[in-house]
C-alpha positions in Angstrom: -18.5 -204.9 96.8 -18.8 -208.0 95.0 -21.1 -209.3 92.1 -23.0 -212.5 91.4 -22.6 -213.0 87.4 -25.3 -215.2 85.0 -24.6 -216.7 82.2 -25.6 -219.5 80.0 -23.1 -220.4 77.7 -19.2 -219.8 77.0 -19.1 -216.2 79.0 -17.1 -214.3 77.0 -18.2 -211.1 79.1 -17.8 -213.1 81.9 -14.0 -213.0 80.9 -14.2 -209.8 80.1 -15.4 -208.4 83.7 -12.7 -210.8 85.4 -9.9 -209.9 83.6 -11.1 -206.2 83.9 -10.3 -207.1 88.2 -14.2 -207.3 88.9 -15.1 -208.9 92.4 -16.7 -211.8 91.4 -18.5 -213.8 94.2 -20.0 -216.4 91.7 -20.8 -217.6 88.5 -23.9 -219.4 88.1 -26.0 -221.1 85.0 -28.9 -222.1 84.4 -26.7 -225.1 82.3 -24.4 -227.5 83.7 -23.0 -227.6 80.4 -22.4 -223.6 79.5 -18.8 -223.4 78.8 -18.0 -220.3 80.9 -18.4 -222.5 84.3 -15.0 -224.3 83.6 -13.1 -220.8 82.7 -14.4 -219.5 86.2 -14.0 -222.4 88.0 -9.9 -222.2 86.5 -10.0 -218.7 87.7 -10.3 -219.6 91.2 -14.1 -217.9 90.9 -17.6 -220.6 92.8 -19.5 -221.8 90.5 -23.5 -223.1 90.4 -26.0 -224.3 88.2 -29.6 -224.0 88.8 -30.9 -225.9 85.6 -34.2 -224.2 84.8 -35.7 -227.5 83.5 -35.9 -229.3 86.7 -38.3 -226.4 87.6 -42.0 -226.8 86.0 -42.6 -223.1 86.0 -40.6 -219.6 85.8 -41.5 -218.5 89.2 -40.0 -221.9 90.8 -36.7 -221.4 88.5 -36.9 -217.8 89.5 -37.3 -218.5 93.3 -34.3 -221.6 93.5 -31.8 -218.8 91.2 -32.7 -216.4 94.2 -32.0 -218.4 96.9 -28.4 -218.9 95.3 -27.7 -215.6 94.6 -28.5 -214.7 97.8 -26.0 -217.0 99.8 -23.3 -214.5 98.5 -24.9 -211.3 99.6 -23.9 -209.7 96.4 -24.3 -205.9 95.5 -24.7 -206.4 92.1 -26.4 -209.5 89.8 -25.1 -208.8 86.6 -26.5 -210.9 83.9 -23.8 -211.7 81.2 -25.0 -214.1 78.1 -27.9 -215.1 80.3 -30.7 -216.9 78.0 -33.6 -216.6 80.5 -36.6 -214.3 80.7 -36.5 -213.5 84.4 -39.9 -213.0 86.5 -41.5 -209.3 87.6 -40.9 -210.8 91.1 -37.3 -211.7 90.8 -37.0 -208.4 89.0 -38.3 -206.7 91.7 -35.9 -208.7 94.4 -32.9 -207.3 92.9 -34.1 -203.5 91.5 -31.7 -200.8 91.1 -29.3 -203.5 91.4 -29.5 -205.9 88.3 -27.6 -205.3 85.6 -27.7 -206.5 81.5 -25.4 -206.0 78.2 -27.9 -206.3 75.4 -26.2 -206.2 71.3 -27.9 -203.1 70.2 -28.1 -199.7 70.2 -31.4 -200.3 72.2 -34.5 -198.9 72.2 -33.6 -199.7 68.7 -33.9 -204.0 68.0 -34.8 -205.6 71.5 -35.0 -208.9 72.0 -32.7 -211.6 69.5 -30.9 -211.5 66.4 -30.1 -208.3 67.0 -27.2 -207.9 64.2 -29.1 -209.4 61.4 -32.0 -207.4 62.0 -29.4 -204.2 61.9 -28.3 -205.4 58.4 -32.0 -206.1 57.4 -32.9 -202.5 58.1 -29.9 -200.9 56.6 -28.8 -199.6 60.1 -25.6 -197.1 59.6 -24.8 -197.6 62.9 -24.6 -200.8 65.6 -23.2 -201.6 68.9 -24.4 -202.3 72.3 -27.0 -201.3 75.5 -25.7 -201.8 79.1 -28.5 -201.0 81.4 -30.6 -202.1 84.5 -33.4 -205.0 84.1 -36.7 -204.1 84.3 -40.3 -206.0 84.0 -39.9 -205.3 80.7 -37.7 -207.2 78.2 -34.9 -205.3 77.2 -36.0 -201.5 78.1 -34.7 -200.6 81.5 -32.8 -197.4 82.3 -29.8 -197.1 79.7 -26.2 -196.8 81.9 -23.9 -196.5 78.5 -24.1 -197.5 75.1 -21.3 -197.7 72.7 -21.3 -197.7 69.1 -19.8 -199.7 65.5 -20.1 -198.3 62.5 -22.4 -200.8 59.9 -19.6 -201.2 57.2 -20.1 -202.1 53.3 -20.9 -206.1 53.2 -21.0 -206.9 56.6 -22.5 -210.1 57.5 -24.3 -210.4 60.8 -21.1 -212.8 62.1 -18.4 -209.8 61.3 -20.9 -207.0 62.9 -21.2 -209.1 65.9 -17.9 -209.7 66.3 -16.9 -205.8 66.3 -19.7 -204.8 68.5 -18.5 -208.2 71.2 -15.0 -206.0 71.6 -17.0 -203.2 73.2 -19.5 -205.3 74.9 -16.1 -206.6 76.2 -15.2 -203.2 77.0 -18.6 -201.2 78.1 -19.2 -203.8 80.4 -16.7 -203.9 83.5 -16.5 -200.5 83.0 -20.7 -200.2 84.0 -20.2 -202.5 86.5 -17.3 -200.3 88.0 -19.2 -197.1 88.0 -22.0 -199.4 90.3 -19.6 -200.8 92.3 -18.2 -197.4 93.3 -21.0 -195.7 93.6 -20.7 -193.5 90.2 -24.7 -194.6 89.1 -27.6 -192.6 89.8 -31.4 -193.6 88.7 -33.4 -190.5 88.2 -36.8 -192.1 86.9 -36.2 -193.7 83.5 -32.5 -192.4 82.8 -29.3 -193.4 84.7 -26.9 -190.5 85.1 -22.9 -191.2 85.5 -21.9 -188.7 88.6 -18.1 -188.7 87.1 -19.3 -188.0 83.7 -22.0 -185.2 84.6 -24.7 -186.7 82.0 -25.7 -190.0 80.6 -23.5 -191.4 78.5 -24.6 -191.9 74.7 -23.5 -194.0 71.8 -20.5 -191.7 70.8 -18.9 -192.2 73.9 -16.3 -194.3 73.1 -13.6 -194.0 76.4 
């Protein structure tokens, strides 16, 4: 039942899915110096760092991350503030069961600065993806989505602070629904057994 989380800087999902009671097996990094390696390692949680530039290519990064993932047998890899493009292979090692939280109402502004690009195109609305990893960047099958109003003179730093509370929020509960079974992929769409459809951006529970 337990989950192998990734991270690469101060984890503040990672907090989020161990305060929510989450079996964590691990925490690894691809930094020795992310932040949220100390706060798991105070939480009683193992800690690892496979630093991706002692590796000369992806694939060698990709393979070492694999083989310490795999020592705890985890059900789910969830990444969680992880700052590396992952490989079609390693993709493919851990489908159906690798999980991402991505700051946007996705399809809608993949990939980075999510929240200033919301402001730049006079979004209404903003807020955040959870949904499986796929080959492709930032576009697997949506689990739940949840969603912040774009308010009057928001700066990038204010929107991404509102849409980090449900990050902090949609997250363990994804990870939950996987862990007890609640997920079913039916091609490109991911359908919540409990909740009878998939969930959208309005709900908010």
């Amino acid at each position: 039942m337990s989950v192998v989380l990734l991270i690469s800087g101060r984890g503040s999902n990672m907090q989020a899915i161990l305060d929510a009671g989450i079996p964590v097996a691990a925490v690894l990094s691809n930094r020795a110096d992310a932040a949220g390696l100390a706060l798991a390692a105070r939480r009683g949680v193992p800690t690892g760092v496979v630093e991706h530039r002692a590796y000369e290519t992806r694939e060698a990064f990709d393979a070492a991350l694999a083989a310490q993932i795999d020592r705890h047998a985890p059900r789910l890899v969830a990444l969680a503030g992880f700052l590396r493009v992952l490989t079609p292979r390693f993709v493919a090692r851990y489908a159906g069961r690798l999980m991402n939280i991505h700051p946007s109402l996705l399809p809608e502004f993949p990939g980075l600065d999510t929240h200033a690009r919301a402001l730049a195109a006079g979004a209404k609305r903003h807020g955040c993806t959870v949904h499986f990893v796929t080959a492709q960047l930032d576009h697997g099958p949506i689990i739940a989505q949840a969603a912040v109003p774009v308010l009057p003179g928001d700066t990038a730093d204010a929107l991404a602070a509102r849409v980090l509370e449900q990050e902090h929020r949609l997250y363990p509960q994804a990870i939950r629904w996987f862990l007890d079974g609640q997920l079913v992929i039916e091609g490109d769409r991911v359908r919540v057994k409990e909740l009878h459809a998939p969930p959208t951006p309005s709900d908010r529970a």
